[in-house]
LOROGU-988393 format. One record per residue: x, z, y of N, C-alpha, C in turn; residue number from 0. Coordinates in Angstrom, 1 decimal. Example, Ala and Ser with C-alpha at 12.3 -4.5 7.8 and 13.67 -1.06 7.14 Angstrom:
> n.X,n.Z,n.Y,ca.X,ca.Z,ca.Y,c.X,c.Z,c.Y,pos
> 13.2,7.8,-5.7,12.3,7.8,-4.5,13.2,7.8,-3.3,0
> 12.8,7.1,-2.2,13.7,7.1,-1.1,12.9,7.9,0.0,1
# end
This chain:
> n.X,n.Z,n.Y,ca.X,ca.Z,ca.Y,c.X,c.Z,c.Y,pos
> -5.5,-27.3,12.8,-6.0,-28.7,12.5,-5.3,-29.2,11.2,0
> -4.6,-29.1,11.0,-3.3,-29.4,10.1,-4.2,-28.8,8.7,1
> -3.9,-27.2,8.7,-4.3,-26.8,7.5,-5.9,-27.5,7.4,2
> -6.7,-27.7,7.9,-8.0,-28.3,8.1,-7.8,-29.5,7.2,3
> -6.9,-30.7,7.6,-6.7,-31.3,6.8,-6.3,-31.6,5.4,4
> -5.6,-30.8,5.5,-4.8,-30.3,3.7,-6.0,-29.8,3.2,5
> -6.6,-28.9,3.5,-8.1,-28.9,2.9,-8.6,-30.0,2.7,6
> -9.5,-30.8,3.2,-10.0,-31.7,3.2,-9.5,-33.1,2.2,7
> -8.5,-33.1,2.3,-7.8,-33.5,0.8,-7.9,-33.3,0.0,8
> -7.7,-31.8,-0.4,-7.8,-31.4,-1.3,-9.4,-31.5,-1.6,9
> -10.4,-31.1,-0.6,-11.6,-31.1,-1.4,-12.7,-32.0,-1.9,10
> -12.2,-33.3,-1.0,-12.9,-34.3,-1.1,-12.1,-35.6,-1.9,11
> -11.0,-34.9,-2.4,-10.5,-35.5,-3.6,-10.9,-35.1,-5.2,12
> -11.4,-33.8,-5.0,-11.9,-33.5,-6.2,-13.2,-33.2,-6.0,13
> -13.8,-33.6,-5.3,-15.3,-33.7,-5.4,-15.7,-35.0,-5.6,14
> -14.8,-36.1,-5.5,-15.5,-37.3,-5.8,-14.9,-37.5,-7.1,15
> -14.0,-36.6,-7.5,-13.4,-37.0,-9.3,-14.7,-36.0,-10.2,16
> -15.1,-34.9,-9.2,-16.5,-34.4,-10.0,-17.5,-35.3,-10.3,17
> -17.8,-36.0,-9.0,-19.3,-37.0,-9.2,-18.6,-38.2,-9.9,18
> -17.9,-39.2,-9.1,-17.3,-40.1,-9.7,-16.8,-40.6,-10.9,19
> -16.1,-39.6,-11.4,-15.4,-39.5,-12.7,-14.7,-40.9,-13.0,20
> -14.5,-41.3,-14.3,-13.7,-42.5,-14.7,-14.5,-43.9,-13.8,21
> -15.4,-44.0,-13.0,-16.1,-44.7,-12.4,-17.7,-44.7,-11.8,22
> -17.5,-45.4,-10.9,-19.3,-45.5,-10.3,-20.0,-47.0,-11.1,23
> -20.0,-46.5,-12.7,-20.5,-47.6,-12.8,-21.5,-48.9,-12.5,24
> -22.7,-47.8,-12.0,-23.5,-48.7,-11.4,-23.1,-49.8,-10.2,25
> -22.3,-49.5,-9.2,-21.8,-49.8,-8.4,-20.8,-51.1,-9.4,26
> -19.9,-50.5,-9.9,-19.2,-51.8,-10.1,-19.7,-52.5,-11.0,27
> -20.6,-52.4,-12.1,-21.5,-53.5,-12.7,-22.1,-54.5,-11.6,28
> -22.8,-54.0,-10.5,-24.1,-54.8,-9.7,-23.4,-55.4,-8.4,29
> -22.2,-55.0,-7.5,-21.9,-55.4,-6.6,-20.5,-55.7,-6.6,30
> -20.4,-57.0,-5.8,-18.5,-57.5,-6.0,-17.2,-56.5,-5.7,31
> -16.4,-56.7,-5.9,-15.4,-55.7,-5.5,-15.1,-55.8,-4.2,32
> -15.3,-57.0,-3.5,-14.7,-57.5,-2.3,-16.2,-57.5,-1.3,33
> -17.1,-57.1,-1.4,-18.2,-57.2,-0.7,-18.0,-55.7,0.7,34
> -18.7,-56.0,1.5,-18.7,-55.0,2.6,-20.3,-54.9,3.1,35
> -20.0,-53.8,3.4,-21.6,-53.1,3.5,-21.7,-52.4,5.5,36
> -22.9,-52.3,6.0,-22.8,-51.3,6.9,-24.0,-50.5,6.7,37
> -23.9,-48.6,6.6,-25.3,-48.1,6.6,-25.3,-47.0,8.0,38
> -26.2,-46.5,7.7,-26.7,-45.9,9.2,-27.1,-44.3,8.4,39
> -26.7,-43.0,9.1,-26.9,-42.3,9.0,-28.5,-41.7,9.3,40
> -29.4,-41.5,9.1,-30.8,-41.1,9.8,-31.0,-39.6,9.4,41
> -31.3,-38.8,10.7,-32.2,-37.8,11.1,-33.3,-37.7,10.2,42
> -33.9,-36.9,9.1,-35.1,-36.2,8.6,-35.5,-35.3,9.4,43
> -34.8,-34.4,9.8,-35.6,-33.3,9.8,-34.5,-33.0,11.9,44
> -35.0,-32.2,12.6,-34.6,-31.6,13.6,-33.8,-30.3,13.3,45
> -32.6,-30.2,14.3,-31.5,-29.6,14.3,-30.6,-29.4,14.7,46
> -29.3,-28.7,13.9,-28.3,-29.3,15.4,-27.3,-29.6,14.0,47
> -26.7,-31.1,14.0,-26.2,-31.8,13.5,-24.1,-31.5,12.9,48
> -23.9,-31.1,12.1,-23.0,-30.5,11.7,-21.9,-31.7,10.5,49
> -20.9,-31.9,10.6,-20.4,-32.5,9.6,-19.8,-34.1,9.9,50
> -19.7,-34.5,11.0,-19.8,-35.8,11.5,-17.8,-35.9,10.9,51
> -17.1,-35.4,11.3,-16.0,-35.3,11.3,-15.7,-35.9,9.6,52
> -16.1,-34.7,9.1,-15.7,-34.8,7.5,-16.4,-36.2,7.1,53
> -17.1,-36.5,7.6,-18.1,-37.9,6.9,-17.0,-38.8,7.0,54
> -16.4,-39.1,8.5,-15.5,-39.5,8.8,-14.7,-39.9,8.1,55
> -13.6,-38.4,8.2,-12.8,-38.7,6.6,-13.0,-38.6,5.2,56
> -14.4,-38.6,4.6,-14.4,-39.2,3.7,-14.7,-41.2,3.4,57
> -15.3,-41.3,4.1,-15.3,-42.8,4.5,-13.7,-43.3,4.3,58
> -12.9,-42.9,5.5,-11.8,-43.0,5.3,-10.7,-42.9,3.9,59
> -11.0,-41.5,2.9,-10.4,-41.7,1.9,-10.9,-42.3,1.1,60
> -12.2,-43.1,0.5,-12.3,-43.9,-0.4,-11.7,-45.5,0.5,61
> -12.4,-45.9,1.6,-11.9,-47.1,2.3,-10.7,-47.1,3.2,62
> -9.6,-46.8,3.6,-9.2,-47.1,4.9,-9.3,-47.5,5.8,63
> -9.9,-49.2,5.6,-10.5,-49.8,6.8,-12.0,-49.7,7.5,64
> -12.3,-48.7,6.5,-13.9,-48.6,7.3,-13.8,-48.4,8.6,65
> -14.9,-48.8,9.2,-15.2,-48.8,10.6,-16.5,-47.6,10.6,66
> -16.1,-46.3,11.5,-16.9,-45.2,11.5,-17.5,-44.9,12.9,67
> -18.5,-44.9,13.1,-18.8,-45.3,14.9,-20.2,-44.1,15.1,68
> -19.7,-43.0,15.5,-20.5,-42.0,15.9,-21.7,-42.1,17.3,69
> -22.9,-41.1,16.7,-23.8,-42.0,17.8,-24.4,-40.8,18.4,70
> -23.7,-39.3,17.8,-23.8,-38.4,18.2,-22.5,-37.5,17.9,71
> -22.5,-36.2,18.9,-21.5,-35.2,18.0,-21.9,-34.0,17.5,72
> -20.5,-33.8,16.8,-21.2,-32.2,16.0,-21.3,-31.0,17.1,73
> -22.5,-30.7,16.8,-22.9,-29.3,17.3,-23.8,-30.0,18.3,74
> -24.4,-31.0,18.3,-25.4,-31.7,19.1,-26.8,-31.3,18.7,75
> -27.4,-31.1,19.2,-29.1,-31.3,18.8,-29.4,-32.5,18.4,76
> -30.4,-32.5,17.2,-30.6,-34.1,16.4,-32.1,-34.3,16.4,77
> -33.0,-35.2,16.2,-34.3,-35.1,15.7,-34.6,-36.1,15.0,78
> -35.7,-36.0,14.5,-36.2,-36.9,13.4,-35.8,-38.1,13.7,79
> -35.6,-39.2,13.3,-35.5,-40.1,13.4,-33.6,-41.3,13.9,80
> -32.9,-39.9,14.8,-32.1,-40.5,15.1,-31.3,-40.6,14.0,81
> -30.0,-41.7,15.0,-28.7,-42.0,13.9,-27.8,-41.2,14.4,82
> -27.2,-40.5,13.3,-25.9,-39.9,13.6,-24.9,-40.6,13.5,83
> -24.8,-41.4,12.6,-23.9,-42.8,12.5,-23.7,-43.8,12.3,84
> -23.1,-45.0,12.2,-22.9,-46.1,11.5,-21.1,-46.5,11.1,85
> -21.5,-47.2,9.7,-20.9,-46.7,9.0,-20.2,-48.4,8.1,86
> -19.1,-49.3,8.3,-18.9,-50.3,7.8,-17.8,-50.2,7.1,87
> -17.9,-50.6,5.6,-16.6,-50.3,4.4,-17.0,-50.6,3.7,88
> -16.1,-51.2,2.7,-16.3,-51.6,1.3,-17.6,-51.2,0.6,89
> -18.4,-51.9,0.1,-19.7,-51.5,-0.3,-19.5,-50.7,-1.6,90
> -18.9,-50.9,-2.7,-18.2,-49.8,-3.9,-17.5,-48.7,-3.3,91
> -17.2,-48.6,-2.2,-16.5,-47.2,-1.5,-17.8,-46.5,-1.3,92
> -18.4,-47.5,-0.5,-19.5,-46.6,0.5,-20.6,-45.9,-0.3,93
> -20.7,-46.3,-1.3,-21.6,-45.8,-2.5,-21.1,-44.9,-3.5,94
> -19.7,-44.9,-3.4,-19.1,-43.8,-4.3,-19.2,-42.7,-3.0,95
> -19.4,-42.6,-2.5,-18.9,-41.7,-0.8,-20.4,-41.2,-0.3,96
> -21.2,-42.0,-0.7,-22.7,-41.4,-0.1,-23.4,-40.2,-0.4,97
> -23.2,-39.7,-1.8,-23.8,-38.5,-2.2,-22.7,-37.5,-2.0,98
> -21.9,-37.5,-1.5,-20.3,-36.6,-1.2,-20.9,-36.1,0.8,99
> -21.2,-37.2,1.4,-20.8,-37.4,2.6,-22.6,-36.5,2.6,100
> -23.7,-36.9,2.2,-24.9,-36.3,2.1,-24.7,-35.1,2.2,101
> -24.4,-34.4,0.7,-24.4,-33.1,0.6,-23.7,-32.2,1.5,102
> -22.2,-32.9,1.6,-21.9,-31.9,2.7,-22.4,-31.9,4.0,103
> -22.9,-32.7,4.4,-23.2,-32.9,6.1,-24.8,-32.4,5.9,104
> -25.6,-32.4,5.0,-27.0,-31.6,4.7,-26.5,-30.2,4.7,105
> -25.6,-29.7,4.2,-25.4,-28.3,4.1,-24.9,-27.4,5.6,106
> -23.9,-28.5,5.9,-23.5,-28.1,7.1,-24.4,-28.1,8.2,107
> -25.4,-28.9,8.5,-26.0,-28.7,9.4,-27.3,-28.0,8.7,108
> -27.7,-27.8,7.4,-28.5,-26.7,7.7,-27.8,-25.1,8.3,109
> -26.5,-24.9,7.9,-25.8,-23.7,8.6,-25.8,-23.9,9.9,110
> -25.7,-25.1,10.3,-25.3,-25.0,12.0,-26.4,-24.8,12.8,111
> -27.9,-25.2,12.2,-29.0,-24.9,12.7,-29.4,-24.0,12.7,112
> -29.2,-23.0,11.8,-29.6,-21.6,11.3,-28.8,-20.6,12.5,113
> -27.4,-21.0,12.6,-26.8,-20.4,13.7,-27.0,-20.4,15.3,114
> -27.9,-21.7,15.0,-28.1,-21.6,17.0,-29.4,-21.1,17.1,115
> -30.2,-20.9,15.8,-31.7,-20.2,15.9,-31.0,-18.6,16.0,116
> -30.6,-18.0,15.9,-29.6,-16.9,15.9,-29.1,-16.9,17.3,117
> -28.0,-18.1,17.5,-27.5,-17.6,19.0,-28.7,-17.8,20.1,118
> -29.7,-18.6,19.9,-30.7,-18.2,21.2,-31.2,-17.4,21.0,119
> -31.8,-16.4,19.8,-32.3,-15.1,19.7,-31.4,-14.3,21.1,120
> -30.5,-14.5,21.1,-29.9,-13.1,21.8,-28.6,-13.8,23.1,121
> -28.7,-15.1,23.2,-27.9,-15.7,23.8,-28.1,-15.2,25.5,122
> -29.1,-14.5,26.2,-28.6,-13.7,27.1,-28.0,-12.2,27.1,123
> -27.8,-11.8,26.0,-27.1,-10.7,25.7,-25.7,-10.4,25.3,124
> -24.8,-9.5,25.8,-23.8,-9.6,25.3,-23.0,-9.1,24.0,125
> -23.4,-9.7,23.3,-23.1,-9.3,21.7,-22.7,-10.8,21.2,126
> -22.3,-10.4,20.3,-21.7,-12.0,19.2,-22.1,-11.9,17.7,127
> -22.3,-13.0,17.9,-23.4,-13.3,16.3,-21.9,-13.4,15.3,128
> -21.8,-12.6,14.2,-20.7,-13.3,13.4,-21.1,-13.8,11.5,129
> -20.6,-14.7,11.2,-20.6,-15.0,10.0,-20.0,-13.9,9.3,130
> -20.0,-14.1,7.8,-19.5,-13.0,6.7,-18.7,-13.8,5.7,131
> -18.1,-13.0,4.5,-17.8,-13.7,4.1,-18.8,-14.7,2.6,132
> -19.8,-14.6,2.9,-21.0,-14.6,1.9,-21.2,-16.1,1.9,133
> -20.1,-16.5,1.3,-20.0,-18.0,1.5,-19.8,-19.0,0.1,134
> -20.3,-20.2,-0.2,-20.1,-20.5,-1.4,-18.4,-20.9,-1.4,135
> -17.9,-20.6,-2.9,-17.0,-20.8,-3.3,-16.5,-21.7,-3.1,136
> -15.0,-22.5,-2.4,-14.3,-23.2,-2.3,-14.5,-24.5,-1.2,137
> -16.2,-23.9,-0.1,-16.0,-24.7,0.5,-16.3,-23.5,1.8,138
> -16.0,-23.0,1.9,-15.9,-21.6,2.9,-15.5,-22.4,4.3,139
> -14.6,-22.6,4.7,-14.2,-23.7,5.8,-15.2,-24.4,6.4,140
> -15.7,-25.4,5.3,-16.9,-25.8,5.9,-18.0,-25.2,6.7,141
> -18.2,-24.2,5.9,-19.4,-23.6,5.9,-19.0,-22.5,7.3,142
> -18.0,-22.1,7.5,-17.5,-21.4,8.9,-17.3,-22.3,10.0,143
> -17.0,-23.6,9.8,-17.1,-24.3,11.0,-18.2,-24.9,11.8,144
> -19.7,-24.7,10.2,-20.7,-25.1,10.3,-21.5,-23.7,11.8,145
> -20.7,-23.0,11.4,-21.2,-21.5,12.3,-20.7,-22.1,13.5,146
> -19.6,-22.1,13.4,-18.8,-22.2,15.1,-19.8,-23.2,15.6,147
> -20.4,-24.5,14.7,-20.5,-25.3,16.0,-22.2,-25.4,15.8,148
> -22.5,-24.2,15.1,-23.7,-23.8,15.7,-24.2,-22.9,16.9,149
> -22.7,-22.5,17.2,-22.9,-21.4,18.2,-22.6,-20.0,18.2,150
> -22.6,-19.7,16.8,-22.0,-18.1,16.9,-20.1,-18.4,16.5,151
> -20.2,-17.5,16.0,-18.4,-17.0,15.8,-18.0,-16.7,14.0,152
> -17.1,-16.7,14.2,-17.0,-16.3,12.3,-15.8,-15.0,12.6,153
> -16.1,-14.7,11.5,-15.3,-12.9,11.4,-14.4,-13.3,10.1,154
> -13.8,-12.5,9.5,-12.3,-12.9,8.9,-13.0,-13.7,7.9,155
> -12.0,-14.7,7.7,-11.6,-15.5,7.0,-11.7,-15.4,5.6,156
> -11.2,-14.3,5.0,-10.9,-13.5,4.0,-10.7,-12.5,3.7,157
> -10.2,-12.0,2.9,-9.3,-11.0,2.7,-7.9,-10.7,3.1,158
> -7.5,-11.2,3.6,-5.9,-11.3,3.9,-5.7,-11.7,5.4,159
> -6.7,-11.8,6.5,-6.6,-11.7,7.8,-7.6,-11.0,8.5,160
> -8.0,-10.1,7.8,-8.6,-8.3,8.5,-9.0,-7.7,7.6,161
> -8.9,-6.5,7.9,-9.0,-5.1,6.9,-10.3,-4.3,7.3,162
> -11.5,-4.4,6.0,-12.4,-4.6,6.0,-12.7,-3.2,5.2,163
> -12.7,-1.5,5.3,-13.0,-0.5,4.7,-14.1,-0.3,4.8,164
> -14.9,-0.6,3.1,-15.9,-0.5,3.5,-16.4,0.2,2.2,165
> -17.5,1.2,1.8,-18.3,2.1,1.2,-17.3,1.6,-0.2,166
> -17.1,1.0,-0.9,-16.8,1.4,-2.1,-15.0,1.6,-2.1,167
> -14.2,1.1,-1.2,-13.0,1.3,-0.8,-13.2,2.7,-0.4,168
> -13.9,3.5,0.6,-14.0,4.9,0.4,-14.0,5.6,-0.4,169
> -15.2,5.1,-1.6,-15.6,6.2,-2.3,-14.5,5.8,-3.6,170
> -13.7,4.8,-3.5,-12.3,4.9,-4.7,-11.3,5.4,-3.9,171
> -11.5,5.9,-2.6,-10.1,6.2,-2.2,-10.0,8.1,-2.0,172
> -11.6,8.2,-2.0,-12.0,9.9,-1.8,-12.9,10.3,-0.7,173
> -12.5,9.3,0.3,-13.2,9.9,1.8,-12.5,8.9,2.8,174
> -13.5,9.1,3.8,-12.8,7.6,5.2,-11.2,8.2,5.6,175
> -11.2,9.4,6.1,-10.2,9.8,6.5,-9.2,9.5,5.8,176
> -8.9,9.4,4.5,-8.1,9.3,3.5,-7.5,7.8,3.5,177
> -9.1,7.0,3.3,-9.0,5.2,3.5,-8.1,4.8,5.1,178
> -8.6,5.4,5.8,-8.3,4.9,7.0,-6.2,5.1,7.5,179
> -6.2,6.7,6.4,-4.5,7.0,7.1,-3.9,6.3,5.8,180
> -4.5,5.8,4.3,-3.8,4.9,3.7,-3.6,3.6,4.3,181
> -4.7,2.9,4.6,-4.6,1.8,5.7,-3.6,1.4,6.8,182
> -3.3,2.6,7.6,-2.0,3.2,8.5,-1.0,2.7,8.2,183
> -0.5,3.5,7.2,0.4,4.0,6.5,1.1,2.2,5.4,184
> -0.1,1.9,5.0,0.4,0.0,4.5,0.7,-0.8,5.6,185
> 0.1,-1.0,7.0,0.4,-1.8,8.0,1.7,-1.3,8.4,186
> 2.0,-0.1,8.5,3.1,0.0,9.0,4.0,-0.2,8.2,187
> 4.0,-0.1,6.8,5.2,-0.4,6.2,5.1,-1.7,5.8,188
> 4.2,-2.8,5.9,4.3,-3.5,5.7,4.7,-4.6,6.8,189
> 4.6,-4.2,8.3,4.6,-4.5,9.5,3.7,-5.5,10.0,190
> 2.8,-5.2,9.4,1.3,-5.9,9.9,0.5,-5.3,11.1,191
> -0.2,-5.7,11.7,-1.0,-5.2,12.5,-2.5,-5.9,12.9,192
> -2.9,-5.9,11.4,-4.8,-6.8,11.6,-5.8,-5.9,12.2,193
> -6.8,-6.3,12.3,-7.8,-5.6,13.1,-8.1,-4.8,11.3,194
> -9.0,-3.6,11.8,-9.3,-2.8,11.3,-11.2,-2.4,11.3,195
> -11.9,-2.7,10.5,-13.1,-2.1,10.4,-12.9,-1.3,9.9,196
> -14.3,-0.1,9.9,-14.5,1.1,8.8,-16.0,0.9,9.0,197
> -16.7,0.6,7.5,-17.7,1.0,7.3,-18.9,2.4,7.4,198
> -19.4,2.5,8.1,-20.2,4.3,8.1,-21.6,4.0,7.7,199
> -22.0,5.1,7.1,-23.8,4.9,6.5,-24.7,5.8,7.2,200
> -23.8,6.5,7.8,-24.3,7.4,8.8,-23.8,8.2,9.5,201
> -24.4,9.5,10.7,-23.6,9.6,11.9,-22.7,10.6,11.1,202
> -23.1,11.2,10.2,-21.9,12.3,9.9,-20.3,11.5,9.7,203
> -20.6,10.6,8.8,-19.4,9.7,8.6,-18.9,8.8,9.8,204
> -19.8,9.1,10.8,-19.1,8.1,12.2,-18.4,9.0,12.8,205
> -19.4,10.3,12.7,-17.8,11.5,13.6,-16.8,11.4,12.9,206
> -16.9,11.6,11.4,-15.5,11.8,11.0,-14.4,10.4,11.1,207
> -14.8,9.4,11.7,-13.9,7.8,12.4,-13.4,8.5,13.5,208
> -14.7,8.9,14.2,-14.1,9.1,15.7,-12.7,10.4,15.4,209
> -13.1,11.0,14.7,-12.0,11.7,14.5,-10.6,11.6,14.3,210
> -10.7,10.5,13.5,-9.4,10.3,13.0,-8.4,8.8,13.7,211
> -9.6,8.2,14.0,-9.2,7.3,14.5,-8.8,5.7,13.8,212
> -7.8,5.0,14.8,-7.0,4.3,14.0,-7.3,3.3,13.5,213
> -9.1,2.6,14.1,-9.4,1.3,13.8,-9.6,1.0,15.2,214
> -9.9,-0.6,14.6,-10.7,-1.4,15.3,-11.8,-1.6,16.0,215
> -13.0,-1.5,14.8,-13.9,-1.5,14.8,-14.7,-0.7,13.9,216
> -16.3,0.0,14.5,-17.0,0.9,13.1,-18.3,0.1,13.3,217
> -18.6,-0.5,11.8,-19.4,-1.2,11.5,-20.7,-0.2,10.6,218
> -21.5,-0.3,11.4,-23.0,0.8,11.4,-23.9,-0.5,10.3,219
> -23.7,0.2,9.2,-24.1,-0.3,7.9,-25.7,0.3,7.6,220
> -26.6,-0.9,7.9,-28.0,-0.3,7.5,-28.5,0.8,8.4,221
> -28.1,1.1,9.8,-28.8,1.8,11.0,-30.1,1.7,10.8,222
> -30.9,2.6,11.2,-32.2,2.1,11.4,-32.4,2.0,13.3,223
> -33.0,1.4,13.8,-32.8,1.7,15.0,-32.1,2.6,16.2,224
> -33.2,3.7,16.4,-32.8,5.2,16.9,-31.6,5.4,16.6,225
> -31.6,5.5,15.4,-29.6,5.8,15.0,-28.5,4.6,15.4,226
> -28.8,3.9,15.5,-28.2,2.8,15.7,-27.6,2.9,17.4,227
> -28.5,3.2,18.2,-28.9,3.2,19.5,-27.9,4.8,19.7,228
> -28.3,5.8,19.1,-27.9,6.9,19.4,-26.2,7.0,19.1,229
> -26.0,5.9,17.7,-24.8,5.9,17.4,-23.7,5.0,18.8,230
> -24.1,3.9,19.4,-23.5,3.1,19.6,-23.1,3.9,21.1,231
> -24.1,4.5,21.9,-24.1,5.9,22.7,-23.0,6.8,22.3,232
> -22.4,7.5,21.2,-21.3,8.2,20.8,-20.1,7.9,20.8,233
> -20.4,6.7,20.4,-19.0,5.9,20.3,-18.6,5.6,21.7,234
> -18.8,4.9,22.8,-19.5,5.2,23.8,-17.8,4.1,24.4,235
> -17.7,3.6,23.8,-17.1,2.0,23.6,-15.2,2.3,23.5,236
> -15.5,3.3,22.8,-14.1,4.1,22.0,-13.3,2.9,21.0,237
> -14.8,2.8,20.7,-14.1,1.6,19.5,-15.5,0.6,19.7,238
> -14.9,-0.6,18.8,-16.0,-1.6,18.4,-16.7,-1.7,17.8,239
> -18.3,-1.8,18.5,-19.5,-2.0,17.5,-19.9,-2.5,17.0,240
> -20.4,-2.2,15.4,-20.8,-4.1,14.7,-22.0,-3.4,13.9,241
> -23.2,-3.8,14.0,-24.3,-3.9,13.0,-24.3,-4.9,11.6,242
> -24.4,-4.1,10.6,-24.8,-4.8,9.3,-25.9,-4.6,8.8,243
> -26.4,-5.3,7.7,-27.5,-5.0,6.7,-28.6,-5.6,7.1,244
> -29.0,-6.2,6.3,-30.4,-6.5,6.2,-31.3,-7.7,8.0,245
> -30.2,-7.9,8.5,-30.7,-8.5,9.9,-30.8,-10.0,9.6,246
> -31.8,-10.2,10.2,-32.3,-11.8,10.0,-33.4,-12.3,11.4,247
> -34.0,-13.3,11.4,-34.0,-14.1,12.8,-35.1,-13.3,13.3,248
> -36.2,-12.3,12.7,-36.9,-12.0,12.9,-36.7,-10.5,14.0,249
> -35.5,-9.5,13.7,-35.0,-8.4,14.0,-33.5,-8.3,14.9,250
> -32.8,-9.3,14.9,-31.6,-10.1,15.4,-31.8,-9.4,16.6,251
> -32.8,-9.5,17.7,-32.6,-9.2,19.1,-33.2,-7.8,19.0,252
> -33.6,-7.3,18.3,-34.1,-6.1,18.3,-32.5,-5.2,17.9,253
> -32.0,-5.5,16.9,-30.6,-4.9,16.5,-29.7,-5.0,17.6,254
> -29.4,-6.2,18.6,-28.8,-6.7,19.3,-28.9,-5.9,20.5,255
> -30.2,-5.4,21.2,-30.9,-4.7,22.0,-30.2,-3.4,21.8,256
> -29.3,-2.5,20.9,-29.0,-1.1,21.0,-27.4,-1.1,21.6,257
> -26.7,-2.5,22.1,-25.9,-2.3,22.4,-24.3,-2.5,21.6,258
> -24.8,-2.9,20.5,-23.3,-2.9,20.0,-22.5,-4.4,19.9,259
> -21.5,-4.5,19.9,-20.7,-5.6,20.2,-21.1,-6.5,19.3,260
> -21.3,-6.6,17.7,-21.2,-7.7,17.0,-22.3,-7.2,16.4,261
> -23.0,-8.5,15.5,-23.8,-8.3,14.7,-23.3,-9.2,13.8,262
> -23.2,-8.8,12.4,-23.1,-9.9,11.6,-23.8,-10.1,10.8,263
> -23.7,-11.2,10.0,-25.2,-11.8,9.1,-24.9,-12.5,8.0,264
> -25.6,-12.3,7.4,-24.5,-12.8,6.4,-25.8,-14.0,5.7,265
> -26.9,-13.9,6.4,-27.7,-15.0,6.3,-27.3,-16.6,6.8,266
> -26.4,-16.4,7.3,-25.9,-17.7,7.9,-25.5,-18.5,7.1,267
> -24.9,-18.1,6.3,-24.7,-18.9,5.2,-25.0,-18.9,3.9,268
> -25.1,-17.5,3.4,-26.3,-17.7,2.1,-27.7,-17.8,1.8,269
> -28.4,-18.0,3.5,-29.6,-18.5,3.5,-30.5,-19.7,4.3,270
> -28.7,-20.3,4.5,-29.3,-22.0,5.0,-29.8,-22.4,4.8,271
> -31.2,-23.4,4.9,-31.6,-24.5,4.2,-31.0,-25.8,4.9,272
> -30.7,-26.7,4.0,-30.2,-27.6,4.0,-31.3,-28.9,4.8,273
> -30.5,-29.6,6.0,-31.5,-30.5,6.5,-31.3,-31.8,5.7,274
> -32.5,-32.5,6.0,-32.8,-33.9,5.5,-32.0,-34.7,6.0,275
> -30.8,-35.5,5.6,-30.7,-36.7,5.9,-30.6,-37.7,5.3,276
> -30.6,-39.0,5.5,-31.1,-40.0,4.5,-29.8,-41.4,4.9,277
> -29.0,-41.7,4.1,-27.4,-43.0,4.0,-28.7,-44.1,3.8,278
> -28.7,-45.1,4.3,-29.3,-46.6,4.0,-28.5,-47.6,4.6,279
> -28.1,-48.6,3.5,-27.4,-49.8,4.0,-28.7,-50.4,4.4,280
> -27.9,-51.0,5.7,-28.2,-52.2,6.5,-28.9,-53.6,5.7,281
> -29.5,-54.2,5.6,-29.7,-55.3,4.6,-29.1,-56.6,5.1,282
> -27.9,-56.3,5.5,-26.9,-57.7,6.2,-25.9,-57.2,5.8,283
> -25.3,-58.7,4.6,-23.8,-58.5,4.4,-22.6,-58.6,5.7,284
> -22.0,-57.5,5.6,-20.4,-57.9,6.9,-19.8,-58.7,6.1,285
> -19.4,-60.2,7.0,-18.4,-60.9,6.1,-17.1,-60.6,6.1,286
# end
């Protein structure tokens, strides 16, 4: 929660020096300095509602004393029309804060909706839906929390909390066997111990995993079905199974149906659409 916040500092401090800049002029030409506003968050479109938190604190860092009064939570189901919020602060805050608090709370809950049409594809089966790292630049966090509280799960973070061997780390390193005992061989001297994928494109390259051993998980990259099915049967729950490539809402339970532990998607996030919501002040001044 901590690091959560030190984010959030950080990014909603320089996203409003991007939009904002030396001022919101319109704002402080047309409205007093000392004036207070209340607006109401509204529902466009149906969903499941993502971002309530951050709205929060950004309210909070332009105003302090705003009054933030939630009328739903995140990871809630939304529909047209409802309020997610209401919202009382400085009326020059609340307008410098609107297209900040929009964008990300449109983005987030189009991820979060995208992920529970995913987790009910397959939500009586025992597999787990995971995010990737196919995420926009610099607001990654977001956009992984947008997953969690849509329902599936997120897979590493980055680069630096799991080890991810995958087709072009092979073919610079010579062969899996090779990737997999260099791999080894760095955790141990470096005295790490992260989880371990290895990428395979097919069964020949999956025997030679089973062979050697020494991961986590083998992630069946672009299976076509049958193989997929025949593969996850070999492995035969030696190691962990994860489907990649090309899966989306249409094939999800079909992929999901051969048995392997994880499926990940990297649609979740680079093929959100963003839902409708719409900031409107109230047309009554707070005194």
């Amino acid at each position: 929660m901590a690091e959560l916040q030190d984010y959030l500092e950080f990014f909603v401090t320089q996203a409003l020096k991007e939009d904002v800049g030396d001022g919101d002029h319109t704002s402080l030409a047309c409205i007093p300095s000392d004036a207070r506003s209340k607006a109401r968050l509204y529902v466009k479109d149906p969903g499941v509602i993502a971002g309530m938190d951050v709205a929060a604190y950004i309210f909070r860092h332009v105003d302090p004393s705003s009054t933030f009064t939630p009328k739903v939570k995140d990871g809630q189901p939304v529909s047209y029309g409802d309020v997610a919020f209401e919202v009382e602060c400085n009326a020059q805050a609340l307008l410098r804060a609107e297209r900040l608090v929009l964008n990300t709370m449109q983005r987030m809950t189009g991820i979060a909706t995208l992920s529970n049409r995913f987790k009910f594809e397959v939500e009586d089966l025992n597999v787990t839906i995971l995010d990737t790292r196919k995420t926009t630049p610099l607001i990654r966090p977001l956009e992984k929390l947008a997953v969690k509280l849509g329902g599936c799960d997120n897979y590493r973070f980055g680069l630096f909390d799991w080890i991810m061997i995958k087709d072009n780390h092979i073919d610079a390193c010579g062969s899996i066997t090779a990737a997999i005992e260099r791999v080894a061989a760095y955790q141990k001297e470096k005295g790490t111990d992260l989880g371990v994928t290895v990428e395979v494109r097919n069964l020949v390259e999956l025997h030679e995993v089973l062979q050697v051993g020494q991961v986590t998980r083998i992630l069946l990259d672009n299976f076509e079905q049958p193989l997929m099915e025949e593969a996850v049967h070999t492995v035969n729950k030696r190691f962990e199974t994860e489907a990649s490539g090309g899966v989306n809402i249409h094939n999800v339970r079909e992929v999901a149906l051969t048995g392997v532990d994880y499926v990940s998607v990297g649609a979740l996030t680079h093929s959100a659409q963003s839902l409708d919501l719409s900031l409107k002040v109230v047309k009554e001044v707070v005194a």
